[in-house]
C-alpha positions in Angstrom: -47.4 -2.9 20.9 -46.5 -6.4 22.7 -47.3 -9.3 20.4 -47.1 -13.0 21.5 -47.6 -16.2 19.4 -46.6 -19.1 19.9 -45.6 -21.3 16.5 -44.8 -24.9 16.9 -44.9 -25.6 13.2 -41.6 -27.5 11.5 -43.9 -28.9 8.9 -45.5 -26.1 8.1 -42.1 -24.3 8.7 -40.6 -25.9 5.6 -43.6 -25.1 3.6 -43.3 -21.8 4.3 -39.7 -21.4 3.8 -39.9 -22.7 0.6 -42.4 -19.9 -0.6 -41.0 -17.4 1.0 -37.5 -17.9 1.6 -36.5 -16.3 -2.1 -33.2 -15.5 -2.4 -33.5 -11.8 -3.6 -31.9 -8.6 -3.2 -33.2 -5.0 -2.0 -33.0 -2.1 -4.1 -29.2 -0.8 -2.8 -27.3 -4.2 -3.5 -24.9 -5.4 -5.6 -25.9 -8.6 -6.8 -22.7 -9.0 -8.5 -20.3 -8.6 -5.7 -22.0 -8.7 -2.3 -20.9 -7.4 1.0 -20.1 -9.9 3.5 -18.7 -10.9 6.9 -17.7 -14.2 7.4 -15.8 -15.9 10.0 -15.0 -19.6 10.7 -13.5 -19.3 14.1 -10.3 -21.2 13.4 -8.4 -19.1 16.2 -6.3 -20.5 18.6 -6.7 -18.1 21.1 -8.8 -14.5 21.1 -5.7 -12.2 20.6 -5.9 -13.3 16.9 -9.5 -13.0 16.8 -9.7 -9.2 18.0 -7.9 -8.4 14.7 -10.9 -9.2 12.7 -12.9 -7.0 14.7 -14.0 -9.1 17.8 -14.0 -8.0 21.5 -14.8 -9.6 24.5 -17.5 -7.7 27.2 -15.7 -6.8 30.5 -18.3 -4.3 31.2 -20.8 -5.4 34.6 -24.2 -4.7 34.3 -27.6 -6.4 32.7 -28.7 -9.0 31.6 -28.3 -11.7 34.2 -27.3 -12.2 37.8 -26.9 -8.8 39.1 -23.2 -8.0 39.7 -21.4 -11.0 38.4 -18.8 -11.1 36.2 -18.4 -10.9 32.5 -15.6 -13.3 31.6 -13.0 -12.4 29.0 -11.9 -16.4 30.1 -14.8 -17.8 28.9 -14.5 -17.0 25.0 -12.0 -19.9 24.1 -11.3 -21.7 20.3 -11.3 -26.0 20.2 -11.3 -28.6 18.0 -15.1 -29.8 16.8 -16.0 -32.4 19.0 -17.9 -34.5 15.7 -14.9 -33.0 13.3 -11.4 -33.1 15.0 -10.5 -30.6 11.4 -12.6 -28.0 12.6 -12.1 -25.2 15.0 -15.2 -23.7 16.7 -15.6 -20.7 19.3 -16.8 -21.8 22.7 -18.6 -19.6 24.9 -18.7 -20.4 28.4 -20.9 -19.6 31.9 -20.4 -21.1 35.0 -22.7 -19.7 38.2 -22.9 -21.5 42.2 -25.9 -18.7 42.5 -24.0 -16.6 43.6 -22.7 -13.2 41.9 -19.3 -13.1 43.4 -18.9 -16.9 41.5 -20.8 -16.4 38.4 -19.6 -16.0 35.0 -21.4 -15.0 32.1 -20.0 -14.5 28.5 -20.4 -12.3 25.4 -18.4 -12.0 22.4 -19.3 -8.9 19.6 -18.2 -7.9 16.0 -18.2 -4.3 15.0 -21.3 -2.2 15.8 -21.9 -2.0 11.3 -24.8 -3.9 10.8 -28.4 -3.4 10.1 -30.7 -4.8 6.6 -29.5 -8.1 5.5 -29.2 -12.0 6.5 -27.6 -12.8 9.6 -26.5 -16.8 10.2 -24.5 -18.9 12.5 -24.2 -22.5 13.4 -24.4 -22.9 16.9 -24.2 -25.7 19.5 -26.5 -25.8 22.0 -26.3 -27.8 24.9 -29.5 -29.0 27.5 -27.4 -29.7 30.3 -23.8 -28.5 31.9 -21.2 -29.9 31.3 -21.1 -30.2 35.4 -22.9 -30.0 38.2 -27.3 -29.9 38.6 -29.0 -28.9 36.0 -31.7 -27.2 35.8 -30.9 -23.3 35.8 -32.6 -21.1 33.1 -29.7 -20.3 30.7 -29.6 -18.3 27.7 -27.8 -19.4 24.8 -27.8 -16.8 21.7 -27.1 -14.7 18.7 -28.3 -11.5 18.2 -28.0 -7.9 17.1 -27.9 -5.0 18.9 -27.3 -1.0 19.6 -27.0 0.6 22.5 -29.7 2.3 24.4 -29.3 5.8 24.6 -32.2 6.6 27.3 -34.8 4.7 28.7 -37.7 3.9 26.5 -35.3 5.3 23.4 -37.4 4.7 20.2 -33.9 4.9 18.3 -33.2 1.3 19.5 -32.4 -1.7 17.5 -32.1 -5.4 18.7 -33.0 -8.5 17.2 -32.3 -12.1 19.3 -32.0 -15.6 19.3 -32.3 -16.9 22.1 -32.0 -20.8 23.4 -33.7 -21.2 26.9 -32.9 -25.7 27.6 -34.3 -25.4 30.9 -36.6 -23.3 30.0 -38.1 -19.6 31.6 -39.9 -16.3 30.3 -43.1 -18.0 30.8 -42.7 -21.3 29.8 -41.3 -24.1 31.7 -40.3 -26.1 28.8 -36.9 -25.7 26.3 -37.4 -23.3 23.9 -36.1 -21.7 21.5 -36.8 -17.7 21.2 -36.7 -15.4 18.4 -37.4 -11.6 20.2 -37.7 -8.2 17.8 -37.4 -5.3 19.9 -38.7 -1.6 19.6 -37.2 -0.6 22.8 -36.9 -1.1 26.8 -36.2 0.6 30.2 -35.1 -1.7 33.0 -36.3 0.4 35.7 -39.6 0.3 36.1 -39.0 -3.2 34.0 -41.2 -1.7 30.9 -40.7 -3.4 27.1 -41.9 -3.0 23.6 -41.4 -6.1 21.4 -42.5 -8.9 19.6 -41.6 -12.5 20.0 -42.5 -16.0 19.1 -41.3 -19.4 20.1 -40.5 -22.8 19.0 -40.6 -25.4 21.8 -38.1 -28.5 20.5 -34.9 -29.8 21.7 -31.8 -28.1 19.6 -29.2 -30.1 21.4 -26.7 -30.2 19.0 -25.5 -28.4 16.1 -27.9 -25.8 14.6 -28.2 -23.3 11.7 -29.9 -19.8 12.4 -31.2 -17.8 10.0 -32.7 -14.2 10.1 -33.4 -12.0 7.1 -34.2 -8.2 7.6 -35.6 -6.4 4.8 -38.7 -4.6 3.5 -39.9 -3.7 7.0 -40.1 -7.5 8.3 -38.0 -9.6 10.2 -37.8 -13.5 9.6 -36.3 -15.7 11.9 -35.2 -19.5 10.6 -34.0 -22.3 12.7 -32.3 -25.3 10.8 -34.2 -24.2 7.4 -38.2 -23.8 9.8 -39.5 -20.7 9.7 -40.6 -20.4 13.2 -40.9 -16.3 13.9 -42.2 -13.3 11.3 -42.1 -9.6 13.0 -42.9 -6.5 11.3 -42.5 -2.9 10.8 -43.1 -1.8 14.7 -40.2 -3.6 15.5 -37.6 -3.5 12.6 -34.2 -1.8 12.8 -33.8 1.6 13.0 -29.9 2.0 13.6 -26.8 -0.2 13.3 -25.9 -2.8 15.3 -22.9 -5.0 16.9 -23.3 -8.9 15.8 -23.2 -10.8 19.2 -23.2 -14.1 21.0 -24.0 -14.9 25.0 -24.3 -16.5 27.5 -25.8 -15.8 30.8 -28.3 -16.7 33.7 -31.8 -16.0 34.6 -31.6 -14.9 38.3 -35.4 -15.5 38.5 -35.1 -19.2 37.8 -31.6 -20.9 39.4 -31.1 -24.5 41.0 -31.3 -24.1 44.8 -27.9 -25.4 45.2 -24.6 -23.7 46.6 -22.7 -26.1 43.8 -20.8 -25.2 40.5 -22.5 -25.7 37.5 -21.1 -25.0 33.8 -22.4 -24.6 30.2 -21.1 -24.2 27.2 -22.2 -23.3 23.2 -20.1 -23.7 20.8 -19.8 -21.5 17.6 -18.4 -22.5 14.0 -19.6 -20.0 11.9 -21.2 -16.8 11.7 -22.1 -15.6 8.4 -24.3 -11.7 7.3 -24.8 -10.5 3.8 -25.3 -6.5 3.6 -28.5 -5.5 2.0 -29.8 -9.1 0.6 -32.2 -11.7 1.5 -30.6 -14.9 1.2 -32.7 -18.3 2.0 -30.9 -20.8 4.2 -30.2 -23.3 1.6 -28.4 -20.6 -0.1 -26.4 -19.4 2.8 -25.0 -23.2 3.5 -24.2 -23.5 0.2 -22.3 -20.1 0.3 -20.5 -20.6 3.7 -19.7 -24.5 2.1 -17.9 -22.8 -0.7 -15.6 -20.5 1.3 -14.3 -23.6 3.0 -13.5 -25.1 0.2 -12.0 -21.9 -1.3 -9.9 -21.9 2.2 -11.6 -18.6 2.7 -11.2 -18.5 6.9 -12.3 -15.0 7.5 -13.9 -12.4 5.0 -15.1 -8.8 5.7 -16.1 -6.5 3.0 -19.3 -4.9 4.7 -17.7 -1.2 5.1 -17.9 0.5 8.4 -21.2 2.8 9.2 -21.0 6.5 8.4 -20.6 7.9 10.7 -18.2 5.5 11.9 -19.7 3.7 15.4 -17.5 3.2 18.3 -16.8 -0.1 19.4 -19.8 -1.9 21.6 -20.0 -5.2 23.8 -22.7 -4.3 26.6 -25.6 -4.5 27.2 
Protein backbone atom coordinates (compact mmCIF):
# COMPACT_ATOMS: atom_id res chain seq x y z
CA UNK A 1 0.00 0.00 0.00
CA UNK A 2 1.35 3.60 -1.30
CA UNK A 3 1.13 6.15 1.40
CA UNK A 4 1.88 9.97 0.86
CA UNK A 5 1.87 12.76 3.43
CA UNK A 6 3.32 15.52 3.34
CA UNK A 7 4.77 17.04 7.02
CA UNK A 8 6.11 20.46 7.13
CA UNK A 9 6.17 20.59 10.84
CA UNK A 10 9.83 21.69 12.72
CA UNK A 11 7.78 22.98 15.54
CA UNK A 12 5.80 20.36 16.01
CA UNK A 13 8.84 18.19 14.97
CA UNK A 14 10.63 19.11 18.24
CA UNK A 15 7.58 18.44 20.19
CA UNK A 16 7.38 15.26 19.03
CA UNK A 17 10.86 14.20 19.31
CA UNK A 18 10.90 15.06 22.71
CA UNK A 19 8.07 12.50 23.55
CA UNK A 20 9.00 10.10 21.54
CA UNK A 21 12.57 10.12 20.83
CA UNK A 22 13.33 7.89 24.17
CA UNK A 23 16.46 6.56 24.25
CA UNK A 24 15.64 2.81 24.87
CA UNK A 25 16.68 -0.54 23.92
CA UNK A 26 14.86 -3.64 22.22
CA UNK A 27 14.59 -6.85 23.92
CA UNK A 28 18.13 -8.52 22.25
CA UNK A 29 20.55 -5.54 23.32
CA UNK A 30 23.20 -5.11 25.53
CA UNK A 31 22.72 -2.00 27.17
CA UNK A 32 25.93 -2.37 28.80
CA UNK A 33 28.20 -2.67 25.88
CA UNK A 34 26.44 -1.75 22.64
CA UNK A 35 27.29 -2.70 19.12
CA UNK A 36 28.37 0.01 16.93
CA UNK A 37 29.87 1.33 13.70
CA UNK A 38 31.42 4.44 13.65
CA UNK A 39 33.43 6.26 11.24
CA UNK A 40 34.84 9.77 11.06
CA UNK A 41 36.22 9.85 7.60
CA UNK A 42 39.61 11.06 8.47
CA UNK A 43 41.10 9.16 5.25
CA UNK A 44 43.37 10.62 3.01
CA UNK A 45 42.55 8.67 0.19
CA UNK A 46 39.93 5.44 -0.21
CA UNK A 47 42.67 2.70 -0.21
CA UNK A 48 42.71 3.19 3.62
CA UNK A 49 39.06 3.49 3.82
CA UNK A 50 38.29 -0.02 2.09
CA UNK A 51 40.01 -1.64 5.13
CA UNK A 52 37.18 -0.64 7.32
CA UNK A 53 34.83 -2.16 5.13
CA UNK A 54 34.03 0.52 2.50
CA UNK A 55 33.73 -0.02 -1.39
CA UNK A 56 33.10 2.14 -4.11
CA UNK A 57 30.09 1.12 -6.92
CA UNK A 58 31.70 0.53 -10.40
CA UNK A 59 28.69 -1.41 -11.33
CA UNK A 60 26.38 0.55 -14.39
CA UNK A 61 22.91 0.31 -14.08
CA UNK A 62 19.86 2.22 -12.10
CA UNK A 63 19.14 4.79 -10.54
CA UNK A 64 19.93 7.81 -12.70
CA UNK A 65 20.91 8.67 -16.24
CA UNK A 66 20.74 5.46 -18.00
CA UNK A 67 24.30 4.21 -18.93
CA UNK A 68 26.55 6.70 -17.23
CA UNK A 69 29.22 6.05 -15.16
CA UNK A 70 29.66 5.24 -11.59
CA UNK A 71 32.77 7.02 -10.47
CA UNK A 72 35.28 5.35 -8.16
CA UNK A 73 36.91 9.21 -8.69
CA UNK A 74 34.37 10.79 -7.15
CA UNK A 75 34.60 9.43 -3.40
CA UNK A 76 37.48 11.69 -2.21
CA UNK A 77 38.60 12.81 1.71
CA UNK A 78 39.23 16.96 2.48
CA UNK A 79 39.71 19.17 5.05
CA UNK A 80 36.16 20.74 6.58
CA UNK A 81 35.64 23.78 4.90
CA UNK A 82 34.21 25.51 8.54
CA UNK A 83 37.00 23.28 10.51
CA UNK A 84 40.39 23.11 8.67
CA UNK A 85 40.96 20.01 11.83
CA UNK A 86 38.44 17.90 10.37
CA UNK A 87 38.49 15.46 7.54
CA UNK A 88 35.16 14.73 5.75
CA UNK A 89 34.24 12.33 2.78
CA UNK A 90 33.17 14.11 -0.33
CA UNK A 91 30.92 12.53 -2.77
CA UNK A 92 30.87 13.88 -6.16
CA UNK A 93 28.59 14.02 -9.57
CA UNK A 94 29.19 15.90 -12.39
CA UNK A 95 26.64 15.32 -15.68
CA UNK A 96 26.65 17.79 -19.36
CA UNK A 97 23.27 15.50 -19.94
CA UNK A 98 24.72 13.38 -21.41
CA UNK A 99 25.58 9.62 -20.36
CA UNK A 100 28.79 9.18 -21.95
CA UNK A 101 29.82 12.53 -19.52
CA UNK A 102 27.98 11.91 -16.49
CA UNK A 103 29.15 10.76 -13.28
CA UNK A 104 27.31 9.58 -10.46
CA UNK A 105 28.72 8.32 -7.05
CA UNK A 106 27.97 5.75 -4.29
CA UNK A 107 29.97 4.75 -1.42
CA UNK A 108 28.70 1.44 0.86
CA UNK A 109 29.70 -0.27 4.22
CA UNK A 110 29.18 -4.01 4.65
CA UNK A 111 25.70 -5.46 3.71
CA UNK A 112 25.27 -6.22 8.16
CA UNK A 113 22.70 -3.99 9.08
CA UNK A 114 19.06 -4.09 9.86
CA UNK A 115 17.07 -2.85 13.58
CA UNK A 116 18.77 -0.06 15.17
CA UNK A 117 19.71 3.93 14.73
CA UNK A 118 21.31 4.93 11.70
CA UNK A 119 23.06 8.75 11.70
CA UNK A 120 25.27 10.87 9.66
CA UNK A 121 26.10 14.51 9.26
CA UNK A 122 25.95 15.43 5.87
CA UNK A 123 26.50 18.57 3.69
CA UNK A 124 24.21 19.32 1.34
CA UNK A 125 24.61 21.74 -1.21
CA UNK A 126 21.60 23.82 -3.44
CA UNK A 127 23.78 24.60 -6.16
CA UNK A 128 27.05 23.08 -8.13
CA UNK A 129 29.89 23.99 -7.40
CA UNK A 130 29.88 24.94 -11.44
CA UNK A 131 28.03 25.39 -14.17
CA UNK A 132 23.65 26.10 -14.33
CA UNK A 133 21.96 24.94 -11.84
CA UNK A 134 19.01 23.69 -11.76
CA UNK A 135 19.12 19.72 -12.40
CA UNK A 136 17.22 17.43 -9.97
CA UNK A 137 19.95 15.82 -7.87
CA UNK A 138 19.84 13.38 -5.28
CA UNK A 139 21.89 13.75 -2.29
CA UNK A 140 21.49 10.68 0.38
CA UNK A 141 21.94 8.11 3.00
CA UNK A 142 20.21 5.12 3.11
CA UNK A 143 19.97 1.37 3.61
CA UNK A 144 19.65 -1.21 1.40
CA UNK A 145 19.60 -5.08 0.08
CA UNK A 146 19.50 -6.20 -3.09
CA UNK A 147 16.59 -7.19 -5.02
CA UNK A 148 16.44 -10.63 -5.80
CA UNK A 149 13.39 -10.58 -8.41
CA UNK A 150 11.10 -8.10 -9.41
CA UNK A 151 8.33 -7.22 -6.99
CA UNK A 152 10.59 -9.45 -4.31
CA UNK A 153 8.73 -8.99 -0.96
CA UNK A 154 12.16 -10.01 0.80
CA UNK A 155 13.41 -6.46 0.13
CA UNK A 156 14.70 -3.95 2.46
CA UNK A 157 15.50 -0.20 1.82
CA UNK A 158 15.12 2.69 3.84
CA UNK A 159 16.41 6.40 2.29
CA UNK A 160 17.21 9.82 2.78
CA UNK A 161 17.09 11.59 0.22
CA UNK A 162 17.98 15.49 -0.47
CA UNK A 163 16.30 16.74 -3.82
CA UNK A 164 17.75 21.07 -3.85
CA UNK A 165 16.23 21.53 -7.07
CA UNK A 166 13.61 19.67 -6.48
CA UNK A 167 11.51 16.56 -8.46
CA UNK A 168 9.33 13.36 -7.61
CA UNK A 169 6.44 15.66 -7.69
CA UNK A 170 7.37 18.65 -6.29
CA UNK A 171 9.06 21.45 -7.74
CA UNK A 172 10.44 22.84 -4.61
CA UNK A 173 13.81 21.52 -2.42
CA UNK A 174 12.95 18.84 -0.35
CA UNK A 175 14.11 16.70 1.73
CA UNK A 176 12.81 12.86 1.39
CA UNK A 177 12.55 10.20 3.87
CA UNK A 178 11.24 6.86 1.54
CA UNK A 179 10.41 3.25 3.39
CA UNK A 180 10.24 0.66 0.83
CA UNK A 181 8.41 -2.76 0.64
CA UNK A 182 9.65 -3.53 -2.71
CA UNK A 183 9.91 -2.45 -6.61
CA UNK A 184 10.28 -3.68 -10.25
CA UNK A 185 11.72 -1.14 -12.72
CA UNK A 186 10.05 -2.63 -15.66
CA UNK A 187 6.81 -1.95 -15.86
CA UNK A 188 8.05 1.07 -13.30
CA UNK A 189 5.73 -0.59 -10.37
CA UNK A 190 6.57 0.40 -6.35
CA UNK A 191 5.39 -0.35 -2.92
CA UNK A 192 6.44 2.31 -0.30
CA UNK A 193 5.80 4.91 1.95
CA UNK A 194 7.28 8.34 2.03
CA UNK A 195 6.90 11.73 3.53
CA UNK A 196 8.64 15.04 3.00
CA UNK A 197 9.94 18.08 4.51
CA UNK A 198 10.25 21.08 2.17
CA UNK A 199 13.22 23.51 3.76
CA UNK A 200 16.55 24.49 2.62
CA UNK A 201 19.35 22.08 4.29
CA UNK A 202 22.24 23.84 2.75
CA UNK A 203 24.76 23.20 4.96
CA UNK A 204 25.74 20.80 7.58
CA UNK A 205 22.97 18.45 8.71
CA UNK A 206 22.35 15.57 11.26
CA UNK A 207 20.14 12.53 10.06
CA UNK A 208 18.59 10.40 12.26
CA UNK A 209 16.46 7.09 11.66
CA UNK A 210 15.55 4.67 14.32
CA UNK A 211 14.13 1.12 13.36
CA UNK A 212 12.50 -0.84 15.89
CA UNK A 213 9.24 -2.34 17.00
CA UNK A 214 7.85 -2.55 13.46
CA UNK A 215 8.20 1.43 12.78
CA UNK A 216 10.59 3.45 11.12
CA UNK A 217 11.41 7.12 12.31
CA UNK A 218 13.12 9.40 10.23
CA UNK A 219 14.86 12.79 12.08
CA UNK A 220 16.41 15.68 10.42
CA UNK A 221 18.61 18.00 12.59
CA UNK A 222 16.67 16.71 15.88
CA UNK A 223 12.60 17.28 13.64
CA UNK A 224 10.83 14.39 13.38
CA UNK A 225 9.58 14.90 9.88
CA UNK A 226 8.68 11.03 8.60
CA UNK A 227 6.96 7.86 10.82
CA UNK A 228 6.46 4.53 8.53
CA UNK A 229 5.21 1.33 9.81
CA UNK A 230 5.06 -2.30 9.68
CA UNK A 231 4.15 -2.69 5.78
CA UNK A 232 7.31 -1.26 5.12
CA UNK A 233 9.95 -2.17 7.86
CA UNK A 234 13.04 -4.29 7.18
CA UNK A 235 12.91 -7.70 6.51
CA UNK A 236 16.64 -8.53 5.66
CA UNK A 237 20.11 -6.90 6.14
CA UNK A 238 21.27 -4.25 4.48
CA UNK A 239 24.61 -2.33 3.15
CA UNK A 240 24.82 1.41 4.86
CA UNK A 241 25.14 3.80 1.74
CA UNK A 242 25.65 7.32 0.49
CA UNK A 243 24.84 8.77 -3.30
CA UNK A 244 24.76 10.85 -5.53
CA UNK A 245 23.10 10.89 -8.84
CA UNK A 246 20.76 12.61 -11.47
CA UNK A 247 17.16 12.52 -12.27
CA UNK A 248 17.06 12.00 -16.10
CA UNK A 249 13.47 13.20 -16.04
CA UNK A 250 14.34 16.71 -14.80
CA UNK A 251 17.99 18.09 -16.30
CA UNK A 252 19.00 21.72 -17.37
CA UNK A 253 18.64 21.96 -21.14
CA UNK A 254 22.21 22.80 -21.52
CA UNK A 255 25.25 20.83 -23.35
CA UNK A 256 27.49 22.50 -20.27
CA UNK A 257 29.28 20.78 -17.24
CA UNK A 258 27.79 21.04 -14.10
CA UNK A 259 29.14 19.55 -10.62
CA UNK A 260 27.84 18.79 -7.09
CA UNK A 261 29.12 17.82 -4.25
CA UNK A 262 28.00 16.46 -0.34
CA UNK A 263 30.18 16.11 1.98
CA UNK A 264 30.24 13.49 4.80
CA UNK A 265 31.88 13.66 8.38
CA UNK A 266 30.27 11.10 10.15
CA UNK A 267 28.24 8.14 9.99
CA UNK A 268 27.20 6.65 13.07
CA UNK A 269 24.49 2.94 13.68
CA UNK A 270 23.84 1.36 17.02
CA UNK A 271 22.75 -2.50 16.59
CA UNK A 272 19.45 -3.29 18.16
CA UNK A 273 18.80 0.26 20.14
CA UNK A 274 16.77 3.31 19.81
CA UNK A 275 18.84 6.10 20.49
CA UNK A 276 17.37 9.90 20.33
CA UNK A 277 19.48 12.35 18.45
CA UNK A 278 20.61 14.28 21.28
CA UNK A 279 22.00 11.11 22.53
CA UNK A 280 23.73 10.09 19.41
CA UNK A 281 25.69 13.70 19.22
CA UNK A 282 26.58 13.37 22.50
CA UNK A 283 27.94 9.75 21.73
CA UNK A 284 29.73 10.54 18.41
CA UNK A 285 31.12 13.95 20.54
CA UNK A 286 32.67 11.57 22.92
CA UNK A 287 34.61 9.29 20.49
CA UNK A 288 36.31 12.38 19.24
CA UNK A 289 37.35 13.29 22.17
CA UNK A 290 38.42 9.72 23.16
CA UNK A 291 40.35 9.96 19.62
CA UNK A 292 38.18 7.03 18.71
CA UNK A 293 38.47 7.57 14.46
CA UNK A 294 36.83 4.40 13.45
CA UNK A 295 34.87 1.76 15.55
CA UNK A 296 33.12 -1.47 14.38
CA UNK A 297 31.79 -3.99 16.76
CA UNK A 298 28.36 -4.79 14.98
CA UNK A 299 29.37 -8.58 14.03
CA UNK A 300 28.87 -9.71 10.43
CA UNK A 301 25.23 -11.34 9.44
CA UNK A 302 24.82 -15.09 9.75
CA UNK A 303 24.95 -16.22 7.22
CA UNK A 304 27.69 -13.98 6.31
CA UNK A 305 26.43 -11.51 3.11
CA UNK A 306 28.64 -10.91 0.31
CA UNK A 307 29.75 -7.63 -0.38
CA UNK A 308 27.04 -5.07 -2.17
CA UNK A 309 27.36 -1.45 -3.80
CA UNK A 310 24.49 -1.54 -6.58
CA UNK A 311 21.66 -0.77 -7.04
Amino acid sequence: MLTHKILIKAQLGLLVAGTMGICATSPVANANSPQIMFDDFSYRQFSDAQKNGWQVRDETGHPGIKNATWWKEGVTFHPDPINHNNTVMRITAKTDGTAENTRHTQVCHNRKYKEGTYAARVYFNDAPQYGPDGDAVIQTFYAISPLKAPMDKNYSEMDFEYLPNGGWGTERLALFATSWETFQLTPWTKVNAYDYHIESLQGWNTLVLQVANNTLKYYINGHLFAEHGADVYPEVPMSINFNQWFDPNKLVQSTQMRQYYQDVDWVYFVKDQVVKPTAVVKAVEQLRKSNVAQRDTVPDWRPKQADYCSL
